[in-house]
Backbone bond lengths (Angstrom), bond angles and torsions (degrees), N, CA, C in turn:
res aa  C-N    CA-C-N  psi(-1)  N-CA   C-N-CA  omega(-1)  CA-C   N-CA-C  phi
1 X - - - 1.468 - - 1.511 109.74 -
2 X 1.077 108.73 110.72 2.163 100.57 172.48 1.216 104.27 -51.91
3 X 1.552 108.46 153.10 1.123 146.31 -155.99 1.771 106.75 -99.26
4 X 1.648 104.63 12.64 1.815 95.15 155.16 1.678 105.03 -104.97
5 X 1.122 76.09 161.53 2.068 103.94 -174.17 1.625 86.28 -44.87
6 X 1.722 96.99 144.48 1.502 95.85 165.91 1.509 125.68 -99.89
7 X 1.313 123.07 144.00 1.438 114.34 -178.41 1.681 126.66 -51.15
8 X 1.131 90.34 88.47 1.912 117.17 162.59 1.436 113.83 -10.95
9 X 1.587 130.72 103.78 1.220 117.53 -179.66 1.581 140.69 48.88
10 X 1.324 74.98 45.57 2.084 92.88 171.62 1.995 103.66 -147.99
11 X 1.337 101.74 158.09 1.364 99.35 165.60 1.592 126.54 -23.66
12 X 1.288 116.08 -74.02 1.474 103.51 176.40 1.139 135.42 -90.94
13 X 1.879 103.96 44.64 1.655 113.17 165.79 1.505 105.57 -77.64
14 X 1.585 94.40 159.74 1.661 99.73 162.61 1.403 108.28 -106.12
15 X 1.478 116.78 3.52 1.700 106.96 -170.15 2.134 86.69 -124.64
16 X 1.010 100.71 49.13 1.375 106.26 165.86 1.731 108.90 -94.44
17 X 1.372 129.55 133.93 1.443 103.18 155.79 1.193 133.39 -45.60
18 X 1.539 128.87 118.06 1.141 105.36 -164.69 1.835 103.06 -98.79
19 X 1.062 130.95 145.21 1.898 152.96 177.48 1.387 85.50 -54.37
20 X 1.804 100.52 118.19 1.432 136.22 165.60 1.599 106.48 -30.46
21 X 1.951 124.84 -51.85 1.243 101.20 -161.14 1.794 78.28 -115.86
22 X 1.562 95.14 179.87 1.713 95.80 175.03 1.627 92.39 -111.07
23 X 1.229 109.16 57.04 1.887 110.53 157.82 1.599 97.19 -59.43
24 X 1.042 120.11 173.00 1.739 137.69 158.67 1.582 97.84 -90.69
25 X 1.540 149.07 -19.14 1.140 138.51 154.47 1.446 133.76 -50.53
26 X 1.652 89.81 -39.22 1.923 106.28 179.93 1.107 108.78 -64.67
27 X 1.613 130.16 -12.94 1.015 117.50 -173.88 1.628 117.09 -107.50
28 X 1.498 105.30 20.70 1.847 133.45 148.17 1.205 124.07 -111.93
29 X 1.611 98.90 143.17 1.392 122.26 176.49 1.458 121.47 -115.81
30 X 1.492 111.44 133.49 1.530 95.76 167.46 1.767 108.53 -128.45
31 X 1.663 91.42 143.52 1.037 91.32 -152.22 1.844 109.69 -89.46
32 X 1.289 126.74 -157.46 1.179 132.24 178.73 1.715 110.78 -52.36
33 X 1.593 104.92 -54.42 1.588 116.35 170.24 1.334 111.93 -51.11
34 X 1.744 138.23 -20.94 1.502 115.17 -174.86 1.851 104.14 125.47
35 X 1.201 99.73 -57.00 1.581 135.12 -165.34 1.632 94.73 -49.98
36 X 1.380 104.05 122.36 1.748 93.98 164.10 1.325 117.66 -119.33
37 X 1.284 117.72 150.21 1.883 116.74 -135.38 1.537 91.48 -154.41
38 X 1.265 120.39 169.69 1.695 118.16 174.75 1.250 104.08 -62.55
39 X 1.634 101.86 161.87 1.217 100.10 164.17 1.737 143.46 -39.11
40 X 1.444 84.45 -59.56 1.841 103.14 -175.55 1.312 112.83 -44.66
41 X 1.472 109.89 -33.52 1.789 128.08 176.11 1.423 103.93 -10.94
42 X 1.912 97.84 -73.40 1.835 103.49 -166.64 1.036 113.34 82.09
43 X 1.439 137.22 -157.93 1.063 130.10 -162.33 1.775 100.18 -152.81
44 X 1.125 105.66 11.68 2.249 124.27 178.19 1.660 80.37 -65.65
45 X 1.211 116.90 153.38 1.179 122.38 177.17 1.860 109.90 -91.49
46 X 1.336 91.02 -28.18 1.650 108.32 171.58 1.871 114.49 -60.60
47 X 1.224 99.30 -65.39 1.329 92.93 178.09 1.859 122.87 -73.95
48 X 1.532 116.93 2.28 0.837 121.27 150.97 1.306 138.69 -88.06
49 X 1.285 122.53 -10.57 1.585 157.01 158.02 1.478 88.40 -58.85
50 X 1.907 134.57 -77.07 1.082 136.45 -154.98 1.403 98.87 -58.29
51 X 1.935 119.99 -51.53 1.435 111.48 -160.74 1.588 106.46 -63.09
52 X 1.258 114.21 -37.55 1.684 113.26 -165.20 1.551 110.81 -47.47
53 X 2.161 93.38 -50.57 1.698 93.65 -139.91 1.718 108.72 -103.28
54 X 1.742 94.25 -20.97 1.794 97.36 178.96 1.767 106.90 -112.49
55 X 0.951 139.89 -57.22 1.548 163.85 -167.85 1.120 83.86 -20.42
56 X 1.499 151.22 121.40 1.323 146.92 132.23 1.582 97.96 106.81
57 X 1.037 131.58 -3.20 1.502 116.50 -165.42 1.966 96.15 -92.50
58 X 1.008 90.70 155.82 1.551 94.55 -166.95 1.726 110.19 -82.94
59 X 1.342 132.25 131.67 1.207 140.58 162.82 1.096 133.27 -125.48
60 X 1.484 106.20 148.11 1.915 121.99 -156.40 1.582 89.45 -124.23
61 X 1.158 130.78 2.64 1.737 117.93 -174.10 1.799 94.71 -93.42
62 X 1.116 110.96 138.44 1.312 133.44 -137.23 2.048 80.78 -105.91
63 X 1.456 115.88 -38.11 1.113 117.15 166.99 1.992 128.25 -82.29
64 X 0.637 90.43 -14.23 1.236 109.88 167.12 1.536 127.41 -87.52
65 X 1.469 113.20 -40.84 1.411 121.12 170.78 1.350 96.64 -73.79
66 X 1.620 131.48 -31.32 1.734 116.06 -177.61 1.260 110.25 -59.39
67 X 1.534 96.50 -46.02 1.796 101.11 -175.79 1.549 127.05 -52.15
68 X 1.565 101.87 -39.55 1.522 92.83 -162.75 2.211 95.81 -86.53
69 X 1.512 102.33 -22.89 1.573 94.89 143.81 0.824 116.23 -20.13
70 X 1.661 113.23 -110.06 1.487 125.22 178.83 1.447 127.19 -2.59
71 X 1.528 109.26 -72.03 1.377 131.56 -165.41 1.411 96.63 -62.19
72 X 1.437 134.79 -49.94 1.066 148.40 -179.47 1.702 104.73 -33.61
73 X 1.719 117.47 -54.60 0.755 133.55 -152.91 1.814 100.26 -89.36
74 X 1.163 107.86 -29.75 1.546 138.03 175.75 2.023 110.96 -57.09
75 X 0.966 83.71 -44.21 1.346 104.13 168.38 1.118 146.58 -53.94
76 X 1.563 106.74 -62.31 1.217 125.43 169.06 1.898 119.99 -34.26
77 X 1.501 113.15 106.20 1.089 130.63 160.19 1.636 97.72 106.73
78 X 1.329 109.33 18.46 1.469 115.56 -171.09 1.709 103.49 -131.92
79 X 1.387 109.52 140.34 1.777 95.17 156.24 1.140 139.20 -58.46
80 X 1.525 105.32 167.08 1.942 78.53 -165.55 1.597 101.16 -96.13
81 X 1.278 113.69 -20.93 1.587 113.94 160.68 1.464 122.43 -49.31
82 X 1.409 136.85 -17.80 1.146 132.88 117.58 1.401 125.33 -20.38
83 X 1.222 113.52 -82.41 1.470 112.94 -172.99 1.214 115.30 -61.04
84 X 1.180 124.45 -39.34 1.642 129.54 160.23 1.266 131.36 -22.66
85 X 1.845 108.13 -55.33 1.041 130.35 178.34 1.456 120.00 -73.67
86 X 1.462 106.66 -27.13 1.536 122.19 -177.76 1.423 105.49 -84.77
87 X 1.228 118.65 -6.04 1.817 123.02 -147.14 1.455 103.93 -56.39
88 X 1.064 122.87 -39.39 1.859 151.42 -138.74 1.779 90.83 -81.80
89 X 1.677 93.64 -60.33 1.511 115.08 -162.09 1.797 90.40 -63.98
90 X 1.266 122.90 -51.46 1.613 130.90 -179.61 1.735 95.47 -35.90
91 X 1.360 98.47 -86.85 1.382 99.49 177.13 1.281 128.32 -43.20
92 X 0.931 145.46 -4.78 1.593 149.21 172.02 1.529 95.73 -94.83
93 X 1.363 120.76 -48.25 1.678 129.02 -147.77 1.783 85.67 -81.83
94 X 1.415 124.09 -36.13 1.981 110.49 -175.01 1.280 90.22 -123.68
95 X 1.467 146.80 75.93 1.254 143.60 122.77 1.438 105.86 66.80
96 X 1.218 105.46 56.74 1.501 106.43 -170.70 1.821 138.05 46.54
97 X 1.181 91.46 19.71 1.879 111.89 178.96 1.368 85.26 86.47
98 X 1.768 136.81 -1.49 1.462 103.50 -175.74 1.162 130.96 -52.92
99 X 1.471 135.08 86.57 1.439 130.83 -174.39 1.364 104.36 -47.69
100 X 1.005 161.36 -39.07 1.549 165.09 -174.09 1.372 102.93 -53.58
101 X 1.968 125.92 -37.63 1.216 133.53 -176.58 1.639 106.08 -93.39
102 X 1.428 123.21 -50.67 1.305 130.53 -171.14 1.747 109.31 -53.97
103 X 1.285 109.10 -24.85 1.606 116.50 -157.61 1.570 90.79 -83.62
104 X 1.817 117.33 -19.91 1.376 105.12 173.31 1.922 126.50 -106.18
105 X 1.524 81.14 38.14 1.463 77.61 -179.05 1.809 95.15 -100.69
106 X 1.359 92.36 178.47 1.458 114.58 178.42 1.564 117.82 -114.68
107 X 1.695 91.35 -140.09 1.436 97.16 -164.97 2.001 91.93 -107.78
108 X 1.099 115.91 -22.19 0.991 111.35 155.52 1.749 137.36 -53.59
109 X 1.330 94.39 -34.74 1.233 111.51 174.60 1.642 114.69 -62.82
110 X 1.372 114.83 -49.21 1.316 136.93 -166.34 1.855 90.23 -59.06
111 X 1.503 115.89 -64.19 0.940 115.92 -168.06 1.548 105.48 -63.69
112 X 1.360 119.77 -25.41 1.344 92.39 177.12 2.254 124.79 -78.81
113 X 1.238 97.04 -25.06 1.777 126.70 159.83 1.388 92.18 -36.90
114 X 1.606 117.21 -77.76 1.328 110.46 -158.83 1.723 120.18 -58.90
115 X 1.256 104.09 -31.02 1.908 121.17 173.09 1.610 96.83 -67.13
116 X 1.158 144.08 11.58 1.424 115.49 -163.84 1.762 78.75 -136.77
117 X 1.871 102.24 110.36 0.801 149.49 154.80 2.088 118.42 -34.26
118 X 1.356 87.23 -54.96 1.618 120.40 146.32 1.783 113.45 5.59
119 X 2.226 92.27 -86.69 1.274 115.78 -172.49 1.068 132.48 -91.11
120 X 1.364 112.13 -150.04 1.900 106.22 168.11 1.964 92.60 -92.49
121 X 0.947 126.25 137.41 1.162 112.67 165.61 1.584 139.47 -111.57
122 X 1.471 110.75 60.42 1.366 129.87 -158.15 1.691 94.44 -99.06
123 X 1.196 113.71 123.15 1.236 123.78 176.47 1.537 133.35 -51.13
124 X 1.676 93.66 -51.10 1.373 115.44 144.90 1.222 132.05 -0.53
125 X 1.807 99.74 -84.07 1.259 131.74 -177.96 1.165 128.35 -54.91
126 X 1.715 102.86 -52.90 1.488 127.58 161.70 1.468 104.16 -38.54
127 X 1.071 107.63 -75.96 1.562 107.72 -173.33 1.256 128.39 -46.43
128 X 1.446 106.14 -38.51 1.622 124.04 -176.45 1.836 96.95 -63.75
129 X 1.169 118.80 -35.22 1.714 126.29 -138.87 1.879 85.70 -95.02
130 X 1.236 123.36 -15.57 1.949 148.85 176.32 1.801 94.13 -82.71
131 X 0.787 100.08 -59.02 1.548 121.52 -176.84 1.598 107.14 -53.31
132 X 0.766 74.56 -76.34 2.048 83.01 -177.68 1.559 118.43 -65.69
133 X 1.747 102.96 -45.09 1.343 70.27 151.45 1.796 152.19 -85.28
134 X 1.343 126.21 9.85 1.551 158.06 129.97 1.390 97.95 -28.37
135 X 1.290 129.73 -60.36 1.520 126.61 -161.02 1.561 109.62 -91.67
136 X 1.190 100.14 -22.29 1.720 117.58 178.99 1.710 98.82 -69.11
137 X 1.237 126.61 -37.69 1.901 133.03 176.26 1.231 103.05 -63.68
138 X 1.350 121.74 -24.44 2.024 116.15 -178.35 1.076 87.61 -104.19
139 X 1.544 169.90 -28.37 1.476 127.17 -177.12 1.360 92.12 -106.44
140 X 1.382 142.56 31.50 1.345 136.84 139.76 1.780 108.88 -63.79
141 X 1.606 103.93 -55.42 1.047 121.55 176.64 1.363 118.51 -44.77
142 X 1.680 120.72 -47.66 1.291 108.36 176.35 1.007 113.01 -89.52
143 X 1.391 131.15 -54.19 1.360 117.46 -169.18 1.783 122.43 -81.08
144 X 1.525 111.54 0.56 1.346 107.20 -167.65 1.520 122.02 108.80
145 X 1.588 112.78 -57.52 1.155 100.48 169.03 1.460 88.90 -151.96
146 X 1.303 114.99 -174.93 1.594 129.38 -166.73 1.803 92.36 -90.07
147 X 1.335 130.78 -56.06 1.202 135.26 143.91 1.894 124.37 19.16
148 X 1.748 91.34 -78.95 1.408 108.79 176.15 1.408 119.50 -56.92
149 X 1.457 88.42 -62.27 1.701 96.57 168.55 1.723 129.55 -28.57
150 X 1.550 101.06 -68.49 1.578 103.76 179.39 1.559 107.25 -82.17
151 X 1.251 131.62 4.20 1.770 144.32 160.82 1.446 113.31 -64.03
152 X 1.824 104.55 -27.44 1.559 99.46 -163.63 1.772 98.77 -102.52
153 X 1.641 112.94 -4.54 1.462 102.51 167.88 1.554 123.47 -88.12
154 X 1.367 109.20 3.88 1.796 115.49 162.70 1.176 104.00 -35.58
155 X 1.728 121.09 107.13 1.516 115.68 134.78 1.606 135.42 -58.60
156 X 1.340 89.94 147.87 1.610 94.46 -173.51 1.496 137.19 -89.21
157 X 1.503 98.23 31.05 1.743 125.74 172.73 1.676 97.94 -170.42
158 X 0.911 106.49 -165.22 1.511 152.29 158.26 1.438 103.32 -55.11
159 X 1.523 143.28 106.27 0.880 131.37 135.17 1.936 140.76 -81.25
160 X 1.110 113.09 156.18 1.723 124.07 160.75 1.376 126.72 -14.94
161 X 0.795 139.81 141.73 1.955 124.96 156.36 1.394 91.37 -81.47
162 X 1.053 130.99 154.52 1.428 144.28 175.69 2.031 109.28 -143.46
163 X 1.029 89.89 25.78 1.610 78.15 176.60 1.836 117.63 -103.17
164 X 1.241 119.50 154.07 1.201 103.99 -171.26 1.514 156.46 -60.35
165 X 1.726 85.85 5.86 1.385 106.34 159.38 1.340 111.16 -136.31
166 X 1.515 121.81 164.12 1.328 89.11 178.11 1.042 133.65 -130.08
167 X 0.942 160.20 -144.96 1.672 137.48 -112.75 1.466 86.73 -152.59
168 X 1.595 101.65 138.79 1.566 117.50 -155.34 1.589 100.05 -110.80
169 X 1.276 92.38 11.90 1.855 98.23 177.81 1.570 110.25 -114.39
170 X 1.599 117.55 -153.98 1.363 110.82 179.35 1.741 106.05 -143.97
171 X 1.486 79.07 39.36 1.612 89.80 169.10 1.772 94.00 -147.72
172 X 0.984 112.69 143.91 1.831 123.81 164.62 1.983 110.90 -53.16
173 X 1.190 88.44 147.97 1.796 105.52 159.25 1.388 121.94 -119.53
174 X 1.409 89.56 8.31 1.807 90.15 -177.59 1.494 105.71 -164.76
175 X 0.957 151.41 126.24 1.758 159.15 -161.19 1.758 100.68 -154.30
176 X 1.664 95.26 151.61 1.156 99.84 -172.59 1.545 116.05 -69.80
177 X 1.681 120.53 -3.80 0.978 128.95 162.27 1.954 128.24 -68.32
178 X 0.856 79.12 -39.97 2.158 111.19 178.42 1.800 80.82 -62.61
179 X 1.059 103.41 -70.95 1.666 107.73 -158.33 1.503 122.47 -69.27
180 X 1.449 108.10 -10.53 1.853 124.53 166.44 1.660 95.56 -110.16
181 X 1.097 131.21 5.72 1.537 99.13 150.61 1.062 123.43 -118.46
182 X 1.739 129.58 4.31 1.176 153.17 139.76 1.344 124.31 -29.84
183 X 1.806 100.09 -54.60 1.439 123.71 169.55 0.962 118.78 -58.52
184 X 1.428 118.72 -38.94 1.502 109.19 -152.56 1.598 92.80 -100.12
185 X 1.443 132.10 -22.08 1.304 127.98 177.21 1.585 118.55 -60.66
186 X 1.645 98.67 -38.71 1.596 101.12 -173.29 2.408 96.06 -77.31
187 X 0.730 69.71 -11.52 2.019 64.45 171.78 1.479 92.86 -95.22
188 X 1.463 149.35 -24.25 1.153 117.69 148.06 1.152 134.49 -76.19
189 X 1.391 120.47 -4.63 1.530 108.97 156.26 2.052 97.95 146.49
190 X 1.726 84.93 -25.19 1.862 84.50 -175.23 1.095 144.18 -67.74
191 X 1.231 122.03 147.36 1.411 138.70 -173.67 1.373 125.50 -69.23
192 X 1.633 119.47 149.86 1.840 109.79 158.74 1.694 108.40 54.78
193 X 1.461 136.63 11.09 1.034 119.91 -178.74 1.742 125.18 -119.27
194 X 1.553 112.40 33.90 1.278 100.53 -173.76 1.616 127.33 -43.28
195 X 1.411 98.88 -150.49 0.917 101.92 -175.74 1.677 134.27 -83.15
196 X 1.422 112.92 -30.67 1.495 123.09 158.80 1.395 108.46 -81.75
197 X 1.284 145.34 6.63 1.343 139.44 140.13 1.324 103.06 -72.29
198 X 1.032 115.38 -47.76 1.927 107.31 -179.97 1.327 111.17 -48.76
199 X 1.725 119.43 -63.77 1.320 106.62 -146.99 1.766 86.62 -84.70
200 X 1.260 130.71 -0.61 1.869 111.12 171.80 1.628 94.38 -85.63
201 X 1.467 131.54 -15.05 1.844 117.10 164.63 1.444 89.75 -67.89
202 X 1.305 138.23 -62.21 1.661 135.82 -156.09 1.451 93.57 -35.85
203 X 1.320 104.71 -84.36 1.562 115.85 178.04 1.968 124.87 -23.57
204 X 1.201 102.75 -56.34 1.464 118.13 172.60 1.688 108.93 -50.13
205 X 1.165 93.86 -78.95 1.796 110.08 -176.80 1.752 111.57 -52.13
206 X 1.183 119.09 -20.02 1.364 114.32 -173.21 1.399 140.97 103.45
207 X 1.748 94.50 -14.19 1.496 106.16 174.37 1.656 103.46 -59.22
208 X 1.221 133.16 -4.53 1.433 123.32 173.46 1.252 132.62 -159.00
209 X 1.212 115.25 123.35 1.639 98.54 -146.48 1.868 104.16 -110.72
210 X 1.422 88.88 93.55 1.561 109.83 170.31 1.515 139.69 -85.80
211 X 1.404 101.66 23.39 1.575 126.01 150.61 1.566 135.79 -42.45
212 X 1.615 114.73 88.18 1.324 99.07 -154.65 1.471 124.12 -61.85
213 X 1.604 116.69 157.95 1.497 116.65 -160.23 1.515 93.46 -65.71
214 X 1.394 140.90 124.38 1.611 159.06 178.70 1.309 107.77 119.61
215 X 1.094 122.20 -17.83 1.469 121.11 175.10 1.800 110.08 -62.64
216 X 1.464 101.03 134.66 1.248 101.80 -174.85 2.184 117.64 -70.83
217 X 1.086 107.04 -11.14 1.218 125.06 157.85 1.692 132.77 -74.67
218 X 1.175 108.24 -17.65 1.936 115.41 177.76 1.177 91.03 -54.95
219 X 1.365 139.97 -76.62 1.261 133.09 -102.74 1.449 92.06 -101.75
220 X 1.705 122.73 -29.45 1.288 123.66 -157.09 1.804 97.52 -92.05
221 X 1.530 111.26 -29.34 0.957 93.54 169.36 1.990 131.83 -97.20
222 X 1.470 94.85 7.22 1.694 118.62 147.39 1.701 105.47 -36.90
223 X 1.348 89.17 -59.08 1.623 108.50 -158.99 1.515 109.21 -91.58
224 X 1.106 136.53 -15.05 1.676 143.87 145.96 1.533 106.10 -41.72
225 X 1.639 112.76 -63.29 1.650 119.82 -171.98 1.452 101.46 -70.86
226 X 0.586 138.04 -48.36 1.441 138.49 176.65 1.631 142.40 -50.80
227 X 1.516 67.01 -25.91 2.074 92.60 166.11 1.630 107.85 -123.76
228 X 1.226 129.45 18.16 1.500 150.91 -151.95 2.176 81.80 -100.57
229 X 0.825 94.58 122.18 1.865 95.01 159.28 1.140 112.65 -108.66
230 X 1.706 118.49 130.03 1.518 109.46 -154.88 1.325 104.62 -100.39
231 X 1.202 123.41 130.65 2.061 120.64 172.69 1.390 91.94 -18.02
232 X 1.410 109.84 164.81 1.614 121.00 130.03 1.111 94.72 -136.46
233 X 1.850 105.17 178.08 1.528 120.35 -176.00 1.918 101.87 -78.89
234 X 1.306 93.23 145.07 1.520 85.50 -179.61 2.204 122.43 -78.96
């Protein structure tokens, strides 16, 4: 298993409770409303808001894929109902993920990030989230948009967990896909994004739709990717 924090209360955590038997049922919930949804769902009305309406649905907004980047990266060693809750303050605190705006902040800026009560306030991160977006302006440049770019690492099934232990769920935290676009980001320069941050963005953004089979969400978001038109580089 790599050695970054695993994503906190989602499918490919390792510090999720994990369901007494390994049925393929245990790994659904239904909640107070009726509705049966993945496990991780819960019954927070927030993180059931997230599983319904964004979790797996596929996205082409070039600002939006920075963000849930970011947050992704924001995350790490934190719940994500945290970040959830903070989401609002995120977006206010980096100009709406506009990487076009973030790439012109400074050191002033940083210091003002770290004062804002708001966010997560890891210096790190801050910096990394300056950073990336800087590196996010060169594969605009080549490929057109940031979009295309992470559009063209869609695998073409279902992959493996491949991490060095393995994964106590029935979805992966790490695929040889997660782990070659990890790679190839930190040779462009990026921050905070290994490889189990990658494949929980895969999951988020839509490149893979890890909705367990009874969940009232598989099928619709089957049918999201499927009618989804994918960037290409221009």
């Amino acid at each position: 298993m790599s050695q970054e924090p695993s994503n906190s209360e989602r499918p490919n955590s390792e510090s999720l409770t994990q369901p007494e038997s390994s049925d393929h049922h245990q790994y659904l919930h239904t909640a107070a409303d009726g509705i049966t949804r993945c496990w991780w769902s819960g019954d927070d009305p927030e993180y059931i808001r997230y599983h319904d309406e964004e979790w797996g649905q596929p996205v082409a907004d070039d600002f939006r894929l920075f963000e849930k980047i970011c947050l992704e990266g924001f995350q790490s060693g934190l719940s994500w109902l945290t970040i959830l809750r903070k989401r609002e303050n995120f977006r206010a605190a980096f100009a709406q993920f506009d990487f076009y705006q973030i790439a012109q902040f400074d050191g002033t800026d940083v210091e003002r990030l770290l004062a804002d009560k708001g966010i997560v306030r890891h210096r790190g991160k801050i910096e990394a989230t300056l950073n990336n977006a800087r590196q996010a302006l060169k594969i605009v440049d080549e490929y057109g948009s940031l979009a295309a770019y992470l559009w063209s690492w869609e695998p073409d099934g279902p992959e493996p967990h491949i991490g060095k232990s393995p994964s106590s769920y029935p979805v992966p935290s790490i695929t040889q896909t997660s782990k070659a676009l990890s790679k190839d980001l930190k040779k462009r320069g990026w921050k905070f994004f290994g490889p189990t941050t990658a494949y929980a963005f895969m999951q988020a953004m839509g490149m893979v739709n890890d909705h367990m089979e009874g969940c009232w969400c598989c099928d619709r978001v089957h049918s999201l990717r499927a009618q989804f038109v994918r960037p290409t580089p221009r």
